[in-house]
C-alpha positions in Angstrom: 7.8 -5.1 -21.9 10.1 -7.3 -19.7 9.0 -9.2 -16.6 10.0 -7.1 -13.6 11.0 -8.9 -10.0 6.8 -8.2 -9.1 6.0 -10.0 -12.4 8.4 -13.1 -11.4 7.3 -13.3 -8.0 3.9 -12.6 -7.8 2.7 -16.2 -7.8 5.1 -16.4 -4.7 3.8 -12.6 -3.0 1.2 -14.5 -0.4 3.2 -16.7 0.9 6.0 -14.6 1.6 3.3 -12.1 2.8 2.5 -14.9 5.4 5.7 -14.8 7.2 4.4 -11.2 9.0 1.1 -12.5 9.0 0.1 -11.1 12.0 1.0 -7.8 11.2 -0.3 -7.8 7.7 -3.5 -9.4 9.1 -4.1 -6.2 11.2 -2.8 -3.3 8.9 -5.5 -4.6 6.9 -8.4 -4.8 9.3 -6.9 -1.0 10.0 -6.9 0.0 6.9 -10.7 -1.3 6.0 -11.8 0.8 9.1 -10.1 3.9 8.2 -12.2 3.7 4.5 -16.0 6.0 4.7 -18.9 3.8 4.1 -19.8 4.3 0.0 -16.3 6.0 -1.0 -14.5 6.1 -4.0 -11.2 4.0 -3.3 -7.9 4.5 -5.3 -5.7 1.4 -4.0 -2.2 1.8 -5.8 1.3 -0.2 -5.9 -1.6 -3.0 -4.9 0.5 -6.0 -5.4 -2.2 -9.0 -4.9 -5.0 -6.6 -3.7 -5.7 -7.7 -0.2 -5.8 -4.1 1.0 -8.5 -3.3 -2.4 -10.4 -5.9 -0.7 -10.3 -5.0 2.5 -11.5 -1.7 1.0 -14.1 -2.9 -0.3 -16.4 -4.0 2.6 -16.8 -0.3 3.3 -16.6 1.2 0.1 -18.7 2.0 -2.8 -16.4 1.3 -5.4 -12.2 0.5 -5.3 -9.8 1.0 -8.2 -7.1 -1.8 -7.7 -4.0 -0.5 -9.3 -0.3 -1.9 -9.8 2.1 -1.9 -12.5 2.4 -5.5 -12.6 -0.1 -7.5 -14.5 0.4 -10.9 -13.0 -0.4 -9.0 -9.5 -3.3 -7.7 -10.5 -4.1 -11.5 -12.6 -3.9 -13.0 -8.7 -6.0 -9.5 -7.3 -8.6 -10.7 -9.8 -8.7 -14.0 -8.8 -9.1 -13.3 -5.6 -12.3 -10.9 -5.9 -13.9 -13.4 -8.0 -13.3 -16.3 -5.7 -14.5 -13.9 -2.6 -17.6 -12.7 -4.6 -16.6 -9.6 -4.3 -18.2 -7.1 -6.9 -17.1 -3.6 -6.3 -13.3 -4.0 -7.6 -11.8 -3.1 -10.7 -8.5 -3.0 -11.9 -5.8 -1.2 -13.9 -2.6 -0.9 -14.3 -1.0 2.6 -13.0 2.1 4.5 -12.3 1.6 5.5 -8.7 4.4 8.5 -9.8 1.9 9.5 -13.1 -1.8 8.7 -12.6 -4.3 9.7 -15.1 -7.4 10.7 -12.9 -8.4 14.3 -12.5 -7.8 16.1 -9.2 -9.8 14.9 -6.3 -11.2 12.0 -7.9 -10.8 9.8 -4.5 -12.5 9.8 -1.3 -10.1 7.7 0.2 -6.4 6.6 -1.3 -4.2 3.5 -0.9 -1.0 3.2 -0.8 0.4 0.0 1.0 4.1 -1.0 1.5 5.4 0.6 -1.7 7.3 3.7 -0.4 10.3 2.1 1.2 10.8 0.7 -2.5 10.9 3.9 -4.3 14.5 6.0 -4.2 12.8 9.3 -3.9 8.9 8.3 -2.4 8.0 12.4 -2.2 7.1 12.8 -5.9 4.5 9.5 -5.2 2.6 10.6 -1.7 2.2 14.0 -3.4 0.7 12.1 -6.4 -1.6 10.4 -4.5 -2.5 13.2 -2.4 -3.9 15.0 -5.7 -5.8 12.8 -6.5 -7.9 12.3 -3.0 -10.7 14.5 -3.0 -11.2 17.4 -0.5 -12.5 15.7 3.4 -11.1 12.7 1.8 -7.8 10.7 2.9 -4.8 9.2 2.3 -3.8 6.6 4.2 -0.4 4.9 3.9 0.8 1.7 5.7 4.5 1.5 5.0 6.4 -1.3 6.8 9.1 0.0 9.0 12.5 -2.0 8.3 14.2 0.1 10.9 12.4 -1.9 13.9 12.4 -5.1 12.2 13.4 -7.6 14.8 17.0 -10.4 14.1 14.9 -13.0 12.4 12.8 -11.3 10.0 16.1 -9.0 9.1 17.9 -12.6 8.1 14.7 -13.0 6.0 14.9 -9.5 4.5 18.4 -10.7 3.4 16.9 -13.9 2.1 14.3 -11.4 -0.5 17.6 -9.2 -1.3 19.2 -12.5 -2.4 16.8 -12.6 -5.3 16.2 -9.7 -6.4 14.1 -7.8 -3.7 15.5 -4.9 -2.6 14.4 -1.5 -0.5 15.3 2.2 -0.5 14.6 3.2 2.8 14.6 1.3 6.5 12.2 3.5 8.1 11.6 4.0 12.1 8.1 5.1 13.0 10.4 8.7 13.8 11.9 8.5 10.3 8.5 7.7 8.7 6.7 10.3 10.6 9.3 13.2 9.7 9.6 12.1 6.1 5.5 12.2 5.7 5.5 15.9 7.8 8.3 17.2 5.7 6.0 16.9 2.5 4.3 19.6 4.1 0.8 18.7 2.7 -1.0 18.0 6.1 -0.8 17.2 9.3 0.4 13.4 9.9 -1.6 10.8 12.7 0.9 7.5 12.6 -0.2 4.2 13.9 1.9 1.6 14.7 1.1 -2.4 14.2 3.9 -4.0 16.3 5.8 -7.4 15.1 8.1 -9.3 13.2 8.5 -6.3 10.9 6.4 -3.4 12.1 3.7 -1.4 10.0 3.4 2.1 10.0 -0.1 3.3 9.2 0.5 7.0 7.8 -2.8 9.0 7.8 -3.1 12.5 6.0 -7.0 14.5 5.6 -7.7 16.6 3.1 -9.4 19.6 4.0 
């Protein structure tokens, strides 16, 4: 199998990561909260796995998926060097996952969906798998609002090789997620250079 873009850049991902560090810094103290003390946690499209391990704190076990190995080689490296215990990892399709229905109590999906050309077919992926009271929780960043510098720093990613599908507004994001029709939508926003959008679905 080739090297994809994520393969080539993943020794590179933090640090580029750190450039919205304060909004990345909060999505993932969000995102920890939002996860039930001793679920089962489904973390897809993971990249370097600092949402898995922000998981982790409150969960009883977290599957730390992406479909680049060299991501999940640093996501690895990273739990080991934390001591943290309750990870493991795989790589998975977030558009073709193995697991039976309702398999998660809580479901991960961070900053992947403005990648994908047509992000439905994924969020109603994910959404089988969560199990029933359980949720899926989605923090997309929101291109739309980004402010002058960090869109001259977007440029700077397309220029080698990064590239996104969709420049979402927190309106945009919110009518995409209620147009899958799959349950009602709560949306958080983390303001800053480029704004997160913390999409929240329960399953009944």
């Amino acid at each position: 199998m080739s090297r994809t873009f994520w393969d080539r850049i993943a020794g590179l991902y933090d640090l580029a990561e750190w450039s919205n560090r304060k909004v990345n810094a909060a999505a993932k103290v969000r995102v920890g909260a939002l996860v039930p003390n001793g679920a089962r946690v489904l973390d897809c499209a993971a990249g370097t796995g600092e949402f898995s391990l922000a998981a982790a704190e409150h969960a009883a076990s977290v599957l730390c998926t992406d479909r680049s190995e060299a991501m999940l080689a640093r996501a690895r490296k990273k739990a080991a060097k934390r001591g943290v215990s309750n990870v493991e990892f795989a790589v998975r399709d977030i558009t073709a996952l193995p697991d039976p229905d309702g398999s998660f109590d809580a479901v991960i999906a961070a900053n992947v969906l403005h990648l994908l050309p047509d992000p439905g077919p994924a969020v109603r992926e994910l959404w089988r798998v969560t199990a029933p009271a359980g949720r899926l929780i989605l923090p997309t960043y929101l291109q739309g609002k980004a402010g002058a510098a960090y869109g001259t720093m977007i440029k700077i990613y397309q220029g080698v090789g990064f590239h996104y599908e969709h420049a979402f507004t927190p309106e945009t994001y919110r009518a995409f997620l209620e147009g899958l029709g799959l349950a009602p939508v709560a949306l958080e926003v983390i303001s800053g250079g480029v704004p997160e959008g913390i999409g929240i679905l329960k399953k009944r």
